[in-house]
PARO-444308 format. One record per atom (N, C-alpha, C): residue in one letter; y, x, z. Coordinates in steps of 0.1 Angstrom, whole numbers, padded with zeros to 4 digits, always signed. Layout:
<nodes>
AYXZ;...
</nodes>
This chain:
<nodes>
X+0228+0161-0486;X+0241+0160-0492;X+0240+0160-0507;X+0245+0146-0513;X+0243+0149-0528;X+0259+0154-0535;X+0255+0158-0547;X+0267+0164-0553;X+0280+0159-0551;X+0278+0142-0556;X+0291+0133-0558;X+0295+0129-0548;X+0287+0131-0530;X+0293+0129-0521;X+0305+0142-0516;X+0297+0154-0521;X+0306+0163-0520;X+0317+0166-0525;X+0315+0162-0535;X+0332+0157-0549;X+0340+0148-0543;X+0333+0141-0540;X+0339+0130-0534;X+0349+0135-0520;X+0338+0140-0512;X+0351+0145-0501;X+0361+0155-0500;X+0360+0162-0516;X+0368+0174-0516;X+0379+0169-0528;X+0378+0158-0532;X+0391+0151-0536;X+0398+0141-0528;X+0394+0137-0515;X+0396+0126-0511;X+0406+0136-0496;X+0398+0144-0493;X+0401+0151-0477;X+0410+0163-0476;X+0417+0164-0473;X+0421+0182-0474;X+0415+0190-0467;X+0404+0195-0472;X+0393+0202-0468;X+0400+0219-0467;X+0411+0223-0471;X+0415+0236-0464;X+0417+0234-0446;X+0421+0217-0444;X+0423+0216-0427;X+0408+0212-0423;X+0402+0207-0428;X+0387+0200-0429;X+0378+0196-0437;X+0371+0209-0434;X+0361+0218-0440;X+0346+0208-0443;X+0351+0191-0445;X+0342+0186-0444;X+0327+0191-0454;X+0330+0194-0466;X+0315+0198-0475;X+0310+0211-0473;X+0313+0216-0460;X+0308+0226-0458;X+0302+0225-0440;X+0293+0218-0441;X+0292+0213-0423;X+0284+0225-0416;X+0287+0225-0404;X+0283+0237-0399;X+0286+0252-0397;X+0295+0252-0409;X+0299+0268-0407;X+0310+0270-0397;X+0316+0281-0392;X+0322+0284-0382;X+0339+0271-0381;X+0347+0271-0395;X+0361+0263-0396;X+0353+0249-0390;X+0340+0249-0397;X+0338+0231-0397;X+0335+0228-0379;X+0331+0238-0373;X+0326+0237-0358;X+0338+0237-0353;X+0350+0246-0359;X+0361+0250-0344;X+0372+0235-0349;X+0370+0228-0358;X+0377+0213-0360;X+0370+0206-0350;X+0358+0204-0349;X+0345+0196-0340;X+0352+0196-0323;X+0351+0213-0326;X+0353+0214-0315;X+0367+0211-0304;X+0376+0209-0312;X+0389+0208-0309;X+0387+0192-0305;X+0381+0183-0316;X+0384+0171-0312;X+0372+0168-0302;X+0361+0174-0302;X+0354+0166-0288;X+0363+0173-0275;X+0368+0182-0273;X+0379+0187-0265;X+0392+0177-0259;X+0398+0173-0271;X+0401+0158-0269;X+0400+0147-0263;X+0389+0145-0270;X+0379+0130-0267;X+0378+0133-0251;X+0369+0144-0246;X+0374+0148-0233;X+0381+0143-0227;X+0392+0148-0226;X+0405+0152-0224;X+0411+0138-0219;X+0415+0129-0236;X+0422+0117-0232;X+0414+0106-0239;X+0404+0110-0242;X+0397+0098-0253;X+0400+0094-0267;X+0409+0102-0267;X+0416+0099-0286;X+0414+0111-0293;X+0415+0115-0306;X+0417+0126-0313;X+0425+0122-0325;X+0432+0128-0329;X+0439+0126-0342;X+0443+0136-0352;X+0436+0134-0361;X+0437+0148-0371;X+0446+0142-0382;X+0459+0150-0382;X+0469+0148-0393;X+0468+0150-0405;X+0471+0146-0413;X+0469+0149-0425;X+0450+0148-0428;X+0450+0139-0426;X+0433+0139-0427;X+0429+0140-0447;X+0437+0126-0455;X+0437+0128-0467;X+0447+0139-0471;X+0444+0139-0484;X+0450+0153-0492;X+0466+0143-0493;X+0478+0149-0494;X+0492+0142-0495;X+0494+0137-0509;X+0489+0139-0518;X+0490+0132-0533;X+0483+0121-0532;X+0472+0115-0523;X+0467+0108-0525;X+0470+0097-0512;X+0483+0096-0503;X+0493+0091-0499;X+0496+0080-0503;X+0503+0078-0518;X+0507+0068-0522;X+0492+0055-0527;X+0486+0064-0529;X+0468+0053-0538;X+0468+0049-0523;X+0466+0052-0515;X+0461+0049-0503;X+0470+0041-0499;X+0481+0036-0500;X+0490+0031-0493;X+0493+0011-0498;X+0489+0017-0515;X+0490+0009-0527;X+0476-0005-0525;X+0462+0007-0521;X+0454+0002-0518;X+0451-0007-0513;X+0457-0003-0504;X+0457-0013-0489;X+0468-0024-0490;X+0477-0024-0496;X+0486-0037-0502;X+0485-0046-0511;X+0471-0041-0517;X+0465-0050-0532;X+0460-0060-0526;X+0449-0055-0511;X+0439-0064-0503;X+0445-0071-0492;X+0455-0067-0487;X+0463-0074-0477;X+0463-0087-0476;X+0469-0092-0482;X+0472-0106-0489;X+0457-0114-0483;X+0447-0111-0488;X+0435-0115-0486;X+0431-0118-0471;X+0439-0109-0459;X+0437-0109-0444;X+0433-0123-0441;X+0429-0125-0429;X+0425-0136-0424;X+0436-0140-0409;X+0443-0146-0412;X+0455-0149-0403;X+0453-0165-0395;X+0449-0161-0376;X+0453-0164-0368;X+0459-0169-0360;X+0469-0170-0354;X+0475-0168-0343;X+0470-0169-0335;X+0459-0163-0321;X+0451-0170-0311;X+0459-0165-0295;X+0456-0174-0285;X+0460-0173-0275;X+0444-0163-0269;X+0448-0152-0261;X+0436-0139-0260;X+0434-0135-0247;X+0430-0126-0240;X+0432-0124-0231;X+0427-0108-0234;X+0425-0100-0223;X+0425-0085-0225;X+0410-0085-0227;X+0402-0092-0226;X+0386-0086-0226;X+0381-0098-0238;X+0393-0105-0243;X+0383-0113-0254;X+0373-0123-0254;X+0372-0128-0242;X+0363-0136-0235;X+0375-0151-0238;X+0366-0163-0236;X+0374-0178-0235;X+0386-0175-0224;X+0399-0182-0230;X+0411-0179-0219;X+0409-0192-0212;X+0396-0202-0208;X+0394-0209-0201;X+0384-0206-0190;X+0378-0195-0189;X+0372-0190-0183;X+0375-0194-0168;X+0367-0193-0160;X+0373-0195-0146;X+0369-0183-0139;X+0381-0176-0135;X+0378-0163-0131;X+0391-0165-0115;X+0385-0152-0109;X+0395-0154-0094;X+0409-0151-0095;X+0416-0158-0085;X+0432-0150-0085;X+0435-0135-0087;X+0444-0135-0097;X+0447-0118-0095;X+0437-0113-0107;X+0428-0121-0113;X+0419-0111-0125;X+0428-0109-0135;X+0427-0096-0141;X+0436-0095-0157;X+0430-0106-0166;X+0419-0113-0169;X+0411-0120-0175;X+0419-0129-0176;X+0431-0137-0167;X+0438-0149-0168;X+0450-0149-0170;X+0452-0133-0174;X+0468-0130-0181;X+0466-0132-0196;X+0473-0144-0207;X+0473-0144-0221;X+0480-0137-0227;X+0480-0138-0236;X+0491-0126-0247;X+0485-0137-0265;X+0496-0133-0272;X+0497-0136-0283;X+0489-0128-0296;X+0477-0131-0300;X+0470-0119-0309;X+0473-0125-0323;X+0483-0117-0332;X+0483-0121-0345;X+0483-0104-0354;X+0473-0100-0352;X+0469-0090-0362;X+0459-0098-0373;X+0453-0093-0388;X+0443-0102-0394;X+0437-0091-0395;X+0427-0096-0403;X+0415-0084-0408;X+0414-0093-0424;X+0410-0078-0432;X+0406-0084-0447;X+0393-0075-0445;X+0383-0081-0450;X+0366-0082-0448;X+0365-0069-0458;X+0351-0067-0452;X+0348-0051-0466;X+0347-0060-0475;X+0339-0069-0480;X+0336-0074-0494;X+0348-0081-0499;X+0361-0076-0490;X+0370-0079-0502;X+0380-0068-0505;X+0373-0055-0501;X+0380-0038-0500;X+0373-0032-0514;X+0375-0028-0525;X+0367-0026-0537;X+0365-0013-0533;X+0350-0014-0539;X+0340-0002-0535;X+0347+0011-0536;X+0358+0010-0548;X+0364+0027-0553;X+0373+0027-0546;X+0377+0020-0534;X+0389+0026-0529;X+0389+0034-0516;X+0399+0049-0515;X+0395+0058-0507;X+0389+0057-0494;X+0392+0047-0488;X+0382+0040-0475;X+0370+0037-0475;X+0367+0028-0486;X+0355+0029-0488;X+0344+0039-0491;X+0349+0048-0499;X+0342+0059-0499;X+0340+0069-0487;X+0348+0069-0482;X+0350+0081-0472;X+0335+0074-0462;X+0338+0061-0457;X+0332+0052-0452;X+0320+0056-0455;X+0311+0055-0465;X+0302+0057-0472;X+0292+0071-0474;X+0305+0080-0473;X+0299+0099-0474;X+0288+0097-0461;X+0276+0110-0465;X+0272+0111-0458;X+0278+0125-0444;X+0286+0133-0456;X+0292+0145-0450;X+0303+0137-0441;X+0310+0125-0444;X+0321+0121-0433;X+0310+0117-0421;X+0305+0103-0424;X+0293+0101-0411;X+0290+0117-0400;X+0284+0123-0407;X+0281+0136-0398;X+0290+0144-0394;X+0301+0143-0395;X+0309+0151-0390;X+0313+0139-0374;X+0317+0126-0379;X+0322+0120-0369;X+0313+0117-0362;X+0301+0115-0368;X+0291+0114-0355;X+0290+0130-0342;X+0288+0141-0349;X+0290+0152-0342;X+0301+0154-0332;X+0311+0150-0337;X+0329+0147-0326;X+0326+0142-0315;X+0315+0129-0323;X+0316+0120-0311;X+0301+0125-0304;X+0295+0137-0302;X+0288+0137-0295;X+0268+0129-0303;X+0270+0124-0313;X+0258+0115-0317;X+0249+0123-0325;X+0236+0122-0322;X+0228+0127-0335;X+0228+0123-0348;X+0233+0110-0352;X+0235+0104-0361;X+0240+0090-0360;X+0250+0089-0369;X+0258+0071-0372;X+0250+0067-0382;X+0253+0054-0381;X+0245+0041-0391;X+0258+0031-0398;X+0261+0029-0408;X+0270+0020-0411;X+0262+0008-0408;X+0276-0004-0410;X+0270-0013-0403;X+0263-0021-0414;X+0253-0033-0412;X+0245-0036-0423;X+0257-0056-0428;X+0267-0049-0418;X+0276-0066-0419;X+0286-0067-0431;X+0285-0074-0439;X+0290-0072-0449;X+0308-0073-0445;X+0311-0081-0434;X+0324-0082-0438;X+0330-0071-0420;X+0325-0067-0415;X+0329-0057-0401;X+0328-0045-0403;X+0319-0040-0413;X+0316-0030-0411;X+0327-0021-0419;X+0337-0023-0425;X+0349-0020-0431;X+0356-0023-0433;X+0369-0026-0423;X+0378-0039-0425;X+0392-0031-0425;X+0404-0039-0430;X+0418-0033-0428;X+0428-0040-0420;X+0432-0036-0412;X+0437-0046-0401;X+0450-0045-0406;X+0460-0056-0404;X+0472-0061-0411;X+0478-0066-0398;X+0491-0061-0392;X+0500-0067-0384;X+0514-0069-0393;X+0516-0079-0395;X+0526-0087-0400;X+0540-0080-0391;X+0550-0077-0395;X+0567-0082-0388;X+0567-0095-0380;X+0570-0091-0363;X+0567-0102-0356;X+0557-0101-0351;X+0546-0096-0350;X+0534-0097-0345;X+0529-0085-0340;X+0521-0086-0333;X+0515-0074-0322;X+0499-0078-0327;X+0490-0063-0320;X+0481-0062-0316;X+0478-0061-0300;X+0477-0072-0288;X+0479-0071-0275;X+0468-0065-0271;X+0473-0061-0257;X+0464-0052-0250;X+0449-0057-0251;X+0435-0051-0254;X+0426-0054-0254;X+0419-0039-0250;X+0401-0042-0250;X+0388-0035-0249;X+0383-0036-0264;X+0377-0024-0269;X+0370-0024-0276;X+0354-0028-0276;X+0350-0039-0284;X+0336-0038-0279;X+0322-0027-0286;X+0326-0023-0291;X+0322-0008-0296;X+0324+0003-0288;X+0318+0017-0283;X+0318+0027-0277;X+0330+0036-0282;X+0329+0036-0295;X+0339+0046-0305;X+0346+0038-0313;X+0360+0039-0314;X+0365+0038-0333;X+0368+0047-0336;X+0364+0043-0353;X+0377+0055-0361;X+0381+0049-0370;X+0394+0054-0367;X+0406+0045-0380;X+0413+0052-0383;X+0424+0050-0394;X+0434+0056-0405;X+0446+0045-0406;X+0458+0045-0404;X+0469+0047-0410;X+0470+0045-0424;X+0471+0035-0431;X+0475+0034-0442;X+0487+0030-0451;X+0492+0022-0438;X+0507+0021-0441;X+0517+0015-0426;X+0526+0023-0430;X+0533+0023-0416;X+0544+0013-0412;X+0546+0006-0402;X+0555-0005-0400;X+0570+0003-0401;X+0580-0005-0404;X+0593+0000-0407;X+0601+0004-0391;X+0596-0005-0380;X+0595+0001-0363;X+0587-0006-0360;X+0586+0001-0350;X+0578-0005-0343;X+0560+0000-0345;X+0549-0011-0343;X+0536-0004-0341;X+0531+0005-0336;X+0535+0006-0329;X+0533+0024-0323;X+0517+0018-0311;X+0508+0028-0312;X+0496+0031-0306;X+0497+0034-0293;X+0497+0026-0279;X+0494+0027-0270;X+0483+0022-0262;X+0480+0033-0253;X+0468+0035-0248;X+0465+0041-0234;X+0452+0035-0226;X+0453+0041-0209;X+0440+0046-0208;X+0438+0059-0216;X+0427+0062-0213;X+0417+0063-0202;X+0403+0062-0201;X+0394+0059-0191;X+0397+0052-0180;X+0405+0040-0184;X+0411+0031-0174;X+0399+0023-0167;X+0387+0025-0171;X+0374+0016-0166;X+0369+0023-0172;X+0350+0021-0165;X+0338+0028-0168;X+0327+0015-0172;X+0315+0025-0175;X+0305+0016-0179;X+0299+0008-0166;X+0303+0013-0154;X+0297+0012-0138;X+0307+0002-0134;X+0324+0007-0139;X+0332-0003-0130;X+0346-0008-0143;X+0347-0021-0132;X+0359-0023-0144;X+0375-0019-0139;X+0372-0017-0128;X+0387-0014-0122;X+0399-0025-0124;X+0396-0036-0123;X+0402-0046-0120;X+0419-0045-0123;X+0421-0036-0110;X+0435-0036-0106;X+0444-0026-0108;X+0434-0016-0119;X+0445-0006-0125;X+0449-0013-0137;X+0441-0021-0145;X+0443-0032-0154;X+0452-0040-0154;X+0452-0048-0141;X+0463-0056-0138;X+0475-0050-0137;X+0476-0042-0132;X+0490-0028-0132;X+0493-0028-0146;X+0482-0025-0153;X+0493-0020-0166;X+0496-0032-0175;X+0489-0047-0174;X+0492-0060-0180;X+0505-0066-0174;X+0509-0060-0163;X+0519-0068-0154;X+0534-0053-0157;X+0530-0042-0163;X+0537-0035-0162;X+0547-0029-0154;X+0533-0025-0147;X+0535-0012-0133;X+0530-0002-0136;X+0524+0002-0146;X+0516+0013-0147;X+0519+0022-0160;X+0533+0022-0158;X+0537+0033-0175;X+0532+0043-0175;X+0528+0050-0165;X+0527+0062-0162;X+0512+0069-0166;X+0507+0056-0171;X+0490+0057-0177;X+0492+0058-0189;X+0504+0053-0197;X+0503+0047-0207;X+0506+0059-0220;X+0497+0062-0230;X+0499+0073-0236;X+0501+0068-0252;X+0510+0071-0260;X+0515+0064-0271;X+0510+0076-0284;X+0515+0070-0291;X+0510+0077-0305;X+0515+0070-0319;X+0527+0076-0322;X+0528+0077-0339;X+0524+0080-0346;X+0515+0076-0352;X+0507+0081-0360;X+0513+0078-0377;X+0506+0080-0387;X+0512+0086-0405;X+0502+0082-0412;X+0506+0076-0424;X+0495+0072-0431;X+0488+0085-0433;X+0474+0087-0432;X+0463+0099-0439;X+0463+0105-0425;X+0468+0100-0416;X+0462+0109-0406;X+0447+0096-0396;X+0436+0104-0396;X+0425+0096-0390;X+0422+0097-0379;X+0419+0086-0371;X+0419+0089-0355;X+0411+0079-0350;X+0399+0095-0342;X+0387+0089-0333;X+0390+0088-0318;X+0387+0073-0317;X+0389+0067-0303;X+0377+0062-0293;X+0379+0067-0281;X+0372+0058-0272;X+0375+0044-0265;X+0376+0036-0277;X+0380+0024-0270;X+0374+0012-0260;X+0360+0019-0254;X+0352+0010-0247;X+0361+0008-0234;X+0364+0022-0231;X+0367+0026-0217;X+0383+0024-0214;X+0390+0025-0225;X+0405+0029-0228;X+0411+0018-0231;X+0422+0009-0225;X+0429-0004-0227;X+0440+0005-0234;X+0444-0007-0246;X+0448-0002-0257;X+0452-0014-0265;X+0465-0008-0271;X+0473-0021-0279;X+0479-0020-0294;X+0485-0025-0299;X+0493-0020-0311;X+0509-0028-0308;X+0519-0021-0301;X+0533-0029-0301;X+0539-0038-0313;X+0546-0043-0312;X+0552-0054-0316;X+0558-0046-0331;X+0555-0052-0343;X+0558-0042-0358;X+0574-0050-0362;X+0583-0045-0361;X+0599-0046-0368;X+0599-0043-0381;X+0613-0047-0379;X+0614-0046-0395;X+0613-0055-0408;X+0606-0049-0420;X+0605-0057-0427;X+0589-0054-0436;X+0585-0044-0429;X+0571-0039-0439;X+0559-0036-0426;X+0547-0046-0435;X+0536-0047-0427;X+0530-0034-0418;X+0521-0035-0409;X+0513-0025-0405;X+0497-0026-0408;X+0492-0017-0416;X+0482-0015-0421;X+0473-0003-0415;X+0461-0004-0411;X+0452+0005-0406;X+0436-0001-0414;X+0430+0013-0417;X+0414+0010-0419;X+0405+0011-0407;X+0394+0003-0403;X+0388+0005-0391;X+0374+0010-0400;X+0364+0019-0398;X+0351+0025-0401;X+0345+0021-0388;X+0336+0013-0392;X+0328+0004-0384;X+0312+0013-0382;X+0311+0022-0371;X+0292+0024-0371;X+0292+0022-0360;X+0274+0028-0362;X+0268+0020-0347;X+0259+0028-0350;X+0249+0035-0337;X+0239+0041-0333;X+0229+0040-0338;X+0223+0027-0341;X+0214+0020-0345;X+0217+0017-0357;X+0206+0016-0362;X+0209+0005-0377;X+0204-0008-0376;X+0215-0018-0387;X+0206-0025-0386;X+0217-0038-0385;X+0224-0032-0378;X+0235-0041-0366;X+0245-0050-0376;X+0246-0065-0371;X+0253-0071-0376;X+0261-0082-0363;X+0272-0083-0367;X+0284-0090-0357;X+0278-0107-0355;X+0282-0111-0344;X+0280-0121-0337;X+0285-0132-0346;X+0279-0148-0344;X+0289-0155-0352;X+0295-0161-0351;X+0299-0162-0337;X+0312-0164-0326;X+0324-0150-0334;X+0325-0143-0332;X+0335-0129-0331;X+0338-0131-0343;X+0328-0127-0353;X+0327-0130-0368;X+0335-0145-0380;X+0328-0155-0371;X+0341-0166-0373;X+0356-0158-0369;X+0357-0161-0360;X+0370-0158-0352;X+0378-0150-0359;X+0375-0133-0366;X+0377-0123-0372;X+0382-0129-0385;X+0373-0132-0392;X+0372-0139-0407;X+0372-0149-0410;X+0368-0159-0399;X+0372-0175-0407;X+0360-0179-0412;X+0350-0171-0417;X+0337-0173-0422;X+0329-0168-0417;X+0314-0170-0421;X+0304-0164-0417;X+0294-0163-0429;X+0283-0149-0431;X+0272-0152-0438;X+0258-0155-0431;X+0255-0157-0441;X+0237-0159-0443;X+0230-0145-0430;X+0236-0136-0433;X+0230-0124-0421;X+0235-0127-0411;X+0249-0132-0404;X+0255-0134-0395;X+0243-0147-0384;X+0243-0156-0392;X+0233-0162-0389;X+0217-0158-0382;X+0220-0152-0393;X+0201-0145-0385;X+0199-0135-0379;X+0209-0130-0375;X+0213-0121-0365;X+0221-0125-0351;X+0216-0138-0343;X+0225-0136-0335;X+0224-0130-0324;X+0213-0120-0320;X+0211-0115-0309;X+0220-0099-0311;X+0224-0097-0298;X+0236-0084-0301;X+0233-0075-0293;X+0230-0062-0293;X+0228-0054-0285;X+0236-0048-0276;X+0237-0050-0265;X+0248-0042-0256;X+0242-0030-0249;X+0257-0023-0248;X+0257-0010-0242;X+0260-0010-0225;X+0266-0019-0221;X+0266-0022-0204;X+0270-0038-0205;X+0276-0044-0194;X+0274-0056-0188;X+0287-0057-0183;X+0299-0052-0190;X+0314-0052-0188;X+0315-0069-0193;X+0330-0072-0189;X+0331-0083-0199;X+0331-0086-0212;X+0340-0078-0216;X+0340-0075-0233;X+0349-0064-0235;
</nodes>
């Protein structure tokens, strides 16, 4: 732990609720402990007030400088992100479409000094969320534009039901839609063994409220997800003011850089590493 990481998290974090520059001692364990209790539990955790409340409005400002910059879509999707030409059997959720217009603005176009980025960056945040989540250690990712992105849902637009292709997220709240966006989610709706088909279809065809677990979430509050397992959406944003969230992109491994299928698709572009990386490591043999 060097000095300026520690500065860094003790202006950035409200470390009276989270005790991050102090890892290990009894507050910092019984936080840990609450959220892998969670994670348990429903697969989500959300710690409110994660930033310090003065630092609210920079964080809010932040994320509105780089917006603009998003990479905007409209794509016809399906719930696993796979071709919606696929030829799959009667009755698969795979051949239900939905409308995906959330964008992403790329890390290299998030400036290094802004509070996402740094936090991103700490080694004391790394080890805390790697610990929540159970890991001996996280790796940021080595992709210049995934491994830090801010997702932007426009008025009008949704994030539709999908899988994450990562084991874990963790995101932040940066600015809140005027209605609407609200965080819904069917925890451990599928495993790494099975995909469960037809509890999927239940909740795409909406029969299945009864799975469905929601969440309001506040700018500065940050929240670790299991999204491998957990079908999960962002509702339709009202109003008249964007929805903004930071996604902290790690991986187990180092090293790791995004496909250049996904990677187009995401951003519109690709680099020089995207390229030379196209082999991807997977964690099971799900669809996506």
């Amino acid at each position: 732990m060097s000095t300026s990481d520690a500065q860094i998290v003790e202006r950035v974090v409200d470390t009276s609720l989270y005790p991050l520059s102090e890892p290990d001692t009894e507050p910092w364990k019984a936080v840990v402990a609450r959220v892998q209790t969670d994670l348990d539990d429903v697969g989500c955790s959300v710690l409110a007030d994660f930033i310090r409340p003065e630092l609210y409005d920079e964080l809010r400002r932040q994320g509105e400088q780089v917006a603009p910059s998003a990479h905007y879509t409209v794509e016809t999707v399906n719930v696993y992100n796979i071709d919606v030409a696929t030829e799959l059997p009667e009755g698969h959720p795979g051949r239900i479409t939905m409308q995906r217009g959330n964008a992403f603005v790329a890390r290299d176009q998030i400036d290094r000094d802004a509070i996402v980025h740094q936090l991103y960056r700490s080694d004391l945040f790394q080890h805390f969320v790697a610990t929540c989540f159970g890991k001996p250690r996280l790796y940021e990712l080595e992709d210049e534009l995934s491994a830090l992105v801010l997702n932007v849902i426009r008025p009008g637009l949704e994030h539709p039901w999908h899988f994450d292709t990562n084991e874990f997220t963790v995101s932040m709240l940066t600015q809140a839609a005027d209605e609407g966006g609200v965080f819904e989610y069917c925890p451990n709706i599928r495993s790494a063994a099975a995909e469960n088909l037809a509890d999927v279809a239940a909740v795409l065809h909406g029969r299945a409220g009864h799975r469905i677990h929601r969440l309001t979430l506040r700018p500065g509050d940050l929240q670790l997800f299991k999204g491998r397992y957990a079908l999960h959406r962002v509702s339709p944003v009202g109003g008249t003011r964007d929805r903004h969230t930071a996604i902290f992109a790690y991986s187990e491994q180092p090293g790791v850089v995004g496909s250049v299928a996904r990677t187009r698709q995401l951003f519109g572009r690709v680099l020089p590493q995207h390229l030379a990386a196209e082999k991807r490591v997977r964690v099971d043999q799900l669809l996506d």
